[in-house]
N, C-alpha and C positions, 0 to 999 in steps of 0.2 A: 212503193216500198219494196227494196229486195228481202227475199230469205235469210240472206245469209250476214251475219253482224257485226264477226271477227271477234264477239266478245270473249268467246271461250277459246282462240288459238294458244292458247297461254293454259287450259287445263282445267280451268276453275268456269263454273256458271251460277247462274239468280237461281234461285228461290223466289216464288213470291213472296213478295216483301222486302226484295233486294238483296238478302243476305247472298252472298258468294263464297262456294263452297268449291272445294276440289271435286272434279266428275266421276270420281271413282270416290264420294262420299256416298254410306251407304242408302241414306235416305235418296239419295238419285241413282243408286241401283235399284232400290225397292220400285219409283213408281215406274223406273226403265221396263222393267219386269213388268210390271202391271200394263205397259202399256203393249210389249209384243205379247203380254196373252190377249190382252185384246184385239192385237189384230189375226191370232190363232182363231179366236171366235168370230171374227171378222171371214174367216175360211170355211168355218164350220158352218157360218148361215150360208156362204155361199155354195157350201154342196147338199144342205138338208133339203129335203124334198116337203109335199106338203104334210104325207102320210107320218112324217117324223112328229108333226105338232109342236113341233119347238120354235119355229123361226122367229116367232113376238119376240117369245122369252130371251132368245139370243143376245136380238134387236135393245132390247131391257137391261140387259147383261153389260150391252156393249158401254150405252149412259152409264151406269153404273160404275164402270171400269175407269172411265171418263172422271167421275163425281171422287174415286179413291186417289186417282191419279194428282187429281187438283188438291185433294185434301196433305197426300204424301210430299207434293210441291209445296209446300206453302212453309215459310217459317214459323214455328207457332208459337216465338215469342216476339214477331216483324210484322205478321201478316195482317192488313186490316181488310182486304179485299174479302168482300163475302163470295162464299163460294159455295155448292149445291152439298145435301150433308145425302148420308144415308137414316134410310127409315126403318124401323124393325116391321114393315112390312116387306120392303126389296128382300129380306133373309125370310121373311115369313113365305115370299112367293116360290122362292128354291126348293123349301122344304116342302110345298104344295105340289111342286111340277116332280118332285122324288115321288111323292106318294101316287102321283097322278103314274108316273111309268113303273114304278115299282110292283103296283097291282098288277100289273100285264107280264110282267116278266116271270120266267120260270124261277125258282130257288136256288140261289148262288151255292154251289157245292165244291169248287175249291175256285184256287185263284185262279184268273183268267190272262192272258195276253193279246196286247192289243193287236189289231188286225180284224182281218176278215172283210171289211168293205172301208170305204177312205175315209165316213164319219166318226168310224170307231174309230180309228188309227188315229185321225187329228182329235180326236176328241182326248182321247188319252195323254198325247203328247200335251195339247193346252192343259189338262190337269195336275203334269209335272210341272208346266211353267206358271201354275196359279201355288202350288205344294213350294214352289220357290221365292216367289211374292209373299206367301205366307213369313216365308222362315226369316226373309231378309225384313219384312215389316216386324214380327219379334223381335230381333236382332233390334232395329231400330227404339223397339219401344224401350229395349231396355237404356237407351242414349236420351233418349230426347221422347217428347209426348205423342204419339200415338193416337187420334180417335179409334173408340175401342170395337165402333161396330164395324170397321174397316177391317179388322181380326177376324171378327164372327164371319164377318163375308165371303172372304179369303177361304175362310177353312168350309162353309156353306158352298161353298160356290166350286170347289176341288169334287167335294162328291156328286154335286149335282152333273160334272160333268163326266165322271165316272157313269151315271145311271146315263147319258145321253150316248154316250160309246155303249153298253149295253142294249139301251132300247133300240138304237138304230138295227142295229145287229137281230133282235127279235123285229122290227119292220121289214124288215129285208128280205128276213129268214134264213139268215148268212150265221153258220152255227157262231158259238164264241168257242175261241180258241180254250182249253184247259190246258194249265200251267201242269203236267205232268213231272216233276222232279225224276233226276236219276239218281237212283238208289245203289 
């Protein structure tokens, strides 16, 4: 079987479920988006150490990213292929792994910028490209249906990777930069 299919030389692709859409439909920006933040986090396990404690959870992240992906592919009025959902436990884990680095960390006293060592750095950048997947999956929901815990996720999973750019930064012991304004 080759890669490549010739079906979209023409601009438009499937849906699961067949539907053919143009590629600059937004529902195939959304899971486009979804899919290079997960390979952002695809980065980020591969420079986290072990001391970070995160690598599972990454690993978790990444299915997961997979599981929104497949749900934002899919037509949801075509699709009969059953496909893997989210749990309110995948969002209950983020909020667990927040609280779990959040105790360790000092008290957030203004805003900060990313930097200081390469997890923080990518980690930040994958948070804008999950802050984007959110906005364009909104944007979607108001067009067409939506699963809704794909929302919760999206926006769970933005600050989870905020606190994983911090903790690294407190593992490190690589200060975090402060956002000092000029005045």
């Amino acid at each position: 079987m080759k890669i490549y299919t010739k079906t979209g030389d023409q601009g438009k692709t499937s849906l699961i479920g067949g539907t053919r859409v143009e590629k600059h439909h937004i529902r195939i920006e959304a899971y486009g988006t979804v899919d290079e933040l997960n390979s952002y986090i695809g980065l980020i396990a591969d420079l986290v150490e072990e001391k970070d404690q995160c690598l599972n959870v990454l690993r978790e992240i990444q299915d997961r990213l997979f599981t929104i992906g497949s749900s934002l592919a899919s037509d949801p009025e075509k699709s009969r292929m059953k496909i893997p959902d989210l749990h309110d436990s995948d969002i209950e884990l983020l909020e667990k792994e927040m609280d779990r680095m959040n105790e360790q960390l000092p008290v957030l006293k203004s805003f900060i910028l990313a930097g200081g060592n390469a997890v923080n750095t990518h980690s930040h950048i994958a948070r804008c490209v999950c802050r984007r997947a959110e906005r364009l999956a909104t944007a979607l929901q108001q067009q067409e249906w939506v699963e809704p815990k794909v929302l919760i996720y999206l926006n769970r999973l933005s600050d989870y990777l905020f606190m994983v750019a911090r903790y690294s930064s407190f593992v490190r012991n690589t200060p975090e930069i402060a956002w000092k304004p000029r005045l």
